[in-house]
CHARMM-style PDB file with segment names, atoms N, HN, CA, C and O in Angstrom:
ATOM      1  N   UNK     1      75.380 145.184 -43.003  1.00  0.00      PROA
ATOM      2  CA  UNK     1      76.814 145.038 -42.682  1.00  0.00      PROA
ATOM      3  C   UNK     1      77.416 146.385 -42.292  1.00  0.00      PROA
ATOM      4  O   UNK     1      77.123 147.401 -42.922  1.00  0.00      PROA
ATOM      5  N   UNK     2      78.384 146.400 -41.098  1.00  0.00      PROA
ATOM      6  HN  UNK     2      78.622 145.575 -40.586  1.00  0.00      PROA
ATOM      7  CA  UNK     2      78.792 147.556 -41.191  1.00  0.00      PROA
ATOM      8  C   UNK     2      79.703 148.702 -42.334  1.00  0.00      PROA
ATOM      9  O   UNK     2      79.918 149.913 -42.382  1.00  0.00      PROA
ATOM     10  N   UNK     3      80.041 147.502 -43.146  1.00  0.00      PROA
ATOM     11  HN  UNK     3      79.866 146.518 -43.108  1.00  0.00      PROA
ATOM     12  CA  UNK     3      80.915 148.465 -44.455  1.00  0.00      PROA
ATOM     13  C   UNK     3      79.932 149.108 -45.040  1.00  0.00      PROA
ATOM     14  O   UNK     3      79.963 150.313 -45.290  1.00  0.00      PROA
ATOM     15  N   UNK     4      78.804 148.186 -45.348  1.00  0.00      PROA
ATOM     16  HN  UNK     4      78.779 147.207 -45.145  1.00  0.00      PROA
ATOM     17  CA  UNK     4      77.393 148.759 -46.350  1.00  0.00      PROA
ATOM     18  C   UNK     4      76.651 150.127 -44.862  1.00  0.00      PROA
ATOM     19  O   UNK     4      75.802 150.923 -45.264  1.00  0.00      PROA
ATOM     20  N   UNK     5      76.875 150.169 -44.066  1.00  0.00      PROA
ATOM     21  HN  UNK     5      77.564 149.522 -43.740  1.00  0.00      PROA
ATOM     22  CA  UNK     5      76.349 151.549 -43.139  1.00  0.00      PROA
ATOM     23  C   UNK     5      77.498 152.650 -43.635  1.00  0.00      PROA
ATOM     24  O   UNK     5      77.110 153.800 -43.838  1.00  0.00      PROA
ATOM     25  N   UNK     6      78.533 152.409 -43.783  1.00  0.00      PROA
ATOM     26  HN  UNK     6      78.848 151.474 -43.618  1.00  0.00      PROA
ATOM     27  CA  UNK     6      79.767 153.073 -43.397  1.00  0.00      PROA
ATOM     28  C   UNK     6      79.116 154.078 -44.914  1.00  0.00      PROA
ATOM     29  O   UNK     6      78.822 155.267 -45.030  1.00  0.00      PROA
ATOM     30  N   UNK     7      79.097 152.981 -45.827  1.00  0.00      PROA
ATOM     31  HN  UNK     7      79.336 152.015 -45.732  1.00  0.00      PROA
ATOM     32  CA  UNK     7      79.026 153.631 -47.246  1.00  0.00      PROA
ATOM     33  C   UNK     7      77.663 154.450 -47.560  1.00  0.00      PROA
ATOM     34  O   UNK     7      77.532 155.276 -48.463  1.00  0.00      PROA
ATOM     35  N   UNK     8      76.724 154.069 -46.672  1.00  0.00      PROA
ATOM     36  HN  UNK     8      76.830 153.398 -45.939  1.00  0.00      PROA
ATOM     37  CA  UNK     8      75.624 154.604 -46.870  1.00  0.00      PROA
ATOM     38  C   UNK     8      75.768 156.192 -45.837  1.00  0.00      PROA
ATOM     39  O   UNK     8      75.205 157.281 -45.955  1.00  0.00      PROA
ATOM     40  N   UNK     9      76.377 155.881 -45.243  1.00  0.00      PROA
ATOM     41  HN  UNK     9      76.834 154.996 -45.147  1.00  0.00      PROA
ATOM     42  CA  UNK     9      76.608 157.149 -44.642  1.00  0.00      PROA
ATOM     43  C   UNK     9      77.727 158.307 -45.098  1.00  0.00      PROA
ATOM     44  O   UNK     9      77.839 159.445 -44.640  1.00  0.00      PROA
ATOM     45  N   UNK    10      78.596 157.600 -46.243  1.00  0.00      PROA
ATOM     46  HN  UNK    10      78.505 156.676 -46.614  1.00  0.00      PROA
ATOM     47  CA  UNK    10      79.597 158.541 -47.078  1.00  0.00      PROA
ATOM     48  C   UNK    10      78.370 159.041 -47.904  1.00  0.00      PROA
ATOM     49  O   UNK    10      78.132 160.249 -47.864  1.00  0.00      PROA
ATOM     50  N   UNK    11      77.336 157.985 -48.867  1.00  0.00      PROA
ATOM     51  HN  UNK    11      77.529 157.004 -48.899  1.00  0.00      PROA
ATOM     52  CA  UNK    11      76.669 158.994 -49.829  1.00  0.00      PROA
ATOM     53  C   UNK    11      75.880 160.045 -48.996  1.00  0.00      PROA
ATOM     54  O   UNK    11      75.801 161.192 -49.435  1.00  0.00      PROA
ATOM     55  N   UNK    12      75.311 159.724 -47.857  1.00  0.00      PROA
ATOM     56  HN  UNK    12      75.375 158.792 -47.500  1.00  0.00      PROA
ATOM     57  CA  UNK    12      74.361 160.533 -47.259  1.00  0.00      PROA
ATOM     58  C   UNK    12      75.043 162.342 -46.696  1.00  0.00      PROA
ATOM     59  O   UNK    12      74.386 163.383 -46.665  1.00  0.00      PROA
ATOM     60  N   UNK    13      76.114 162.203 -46.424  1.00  0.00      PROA
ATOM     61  HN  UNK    13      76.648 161.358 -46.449  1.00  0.00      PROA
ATOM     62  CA  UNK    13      77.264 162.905 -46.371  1.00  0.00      PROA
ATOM     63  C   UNK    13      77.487 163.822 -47.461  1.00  0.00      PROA
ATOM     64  O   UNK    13      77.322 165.032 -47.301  1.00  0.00      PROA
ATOM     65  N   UNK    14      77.905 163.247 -48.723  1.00  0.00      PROA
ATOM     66  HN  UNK    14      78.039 162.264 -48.853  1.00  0.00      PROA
ATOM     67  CA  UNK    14      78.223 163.940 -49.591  1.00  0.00      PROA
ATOM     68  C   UNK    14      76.975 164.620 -50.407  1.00  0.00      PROA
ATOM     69  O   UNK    14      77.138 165.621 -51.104  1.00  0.00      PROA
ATOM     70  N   UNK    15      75.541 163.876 -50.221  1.00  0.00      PROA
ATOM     71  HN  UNK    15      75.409 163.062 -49.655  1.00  0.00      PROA
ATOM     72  CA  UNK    15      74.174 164.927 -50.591  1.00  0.00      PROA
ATOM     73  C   UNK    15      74.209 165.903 -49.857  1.00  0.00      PROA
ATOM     74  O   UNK    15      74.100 166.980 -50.443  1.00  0.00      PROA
ATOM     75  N   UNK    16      74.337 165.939 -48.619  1.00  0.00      PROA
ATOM     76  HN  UNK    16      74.425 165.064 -48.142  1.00  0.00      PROA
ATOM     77  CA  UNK    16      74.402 166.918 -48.061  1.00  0.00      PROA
ATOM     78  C   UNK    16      75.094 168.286 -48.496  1.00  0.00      PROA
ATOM     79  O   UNK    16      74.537 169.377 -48.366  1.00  0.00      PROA
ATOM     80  N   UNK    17      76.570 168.079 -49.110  1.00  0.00      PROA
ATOM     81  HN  UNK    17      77.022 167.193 -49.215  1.00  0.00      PROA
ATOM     82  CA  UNK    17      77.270 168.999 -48.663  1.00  0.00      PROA
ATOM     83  C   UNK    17      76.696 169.367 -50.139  1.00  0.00      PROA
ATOM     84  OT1 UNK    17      76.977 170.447 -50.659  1.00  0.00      PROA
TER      85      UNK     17
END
């Protein structure tokens, strides 16, 4: 689903920083 990308891409985001 796009909400479940959206969110997977906030955690992936915030490992990063």
């Amino acid at each position: 689903m796009f909400v479940e990308h959206l969110f997977n891409v906030s955690c992936i985001k915030k490992r990063q920083i």
